[in-house]
N, C-alpha and C positions, 0 to 999 in steps of 0.2 A: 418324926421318924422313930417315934418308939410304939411302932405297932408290932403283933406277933411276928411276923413271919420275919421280920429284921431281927429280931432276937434268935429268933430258931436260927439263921444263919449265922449271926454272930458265935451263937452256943455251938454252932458245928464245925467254925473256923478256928473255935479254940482248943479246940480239940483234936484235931488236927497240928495245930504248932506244938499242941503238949505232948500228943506219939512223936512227932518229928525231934522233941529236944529229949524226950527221955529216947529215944533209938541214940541221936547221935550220942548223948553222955554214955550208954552203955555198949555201944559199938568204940568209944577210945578206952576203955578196961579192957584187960587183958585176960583170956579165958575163952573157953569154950564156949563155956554157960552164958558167958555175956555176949559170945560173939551168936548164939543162938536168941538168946531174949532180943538183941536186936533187931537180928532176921525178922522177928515175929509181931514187934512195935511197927517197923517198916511196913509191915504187911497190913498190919490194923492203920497204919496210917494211908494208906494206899487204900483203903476200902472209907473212910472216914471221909476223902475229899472226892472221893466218888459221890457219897453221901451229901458233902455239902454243897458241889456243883450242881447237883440233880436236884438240890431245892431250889436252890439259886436259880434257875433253867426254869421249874417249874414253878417260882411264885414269878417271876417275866412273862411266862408263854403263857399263865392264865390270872395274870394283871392282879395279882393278888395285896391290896394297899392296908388291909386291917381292918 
């Protein structure tokens, strides 16, 4: 199980929990600025597991083993 395309996923699901934990930490500060850096982590996290589904879809739908 340590072929590319398991890693490329891997590499994209953590990435995903890392926008996820840095939004939430800076969404409980108090501030604008923080309540906008969040907005914008959320956001990049929301495009990020678009990303990782769409691999994930796409090494299934074309059998992809390494």
């Amino acid at each position: 199980m340590s072929s590319l395309p398991f890693v490329i996923v891997i590499v994209s699901m953590v990435a995903v929990a890392g926008a996820l934990v840095l939004g939430l930490v800076s969404f409980m500060r108090e501030g604008a600025e923080h309540r906008a850096r969040s907005n914008r982590l959320m956001q990049w996290r929301v495009g990020l597991q678009l990303l990782a589904v769409a691999l994930m879809a796409g090494f299934v739908l074309f059998g992809a083993t390494g």
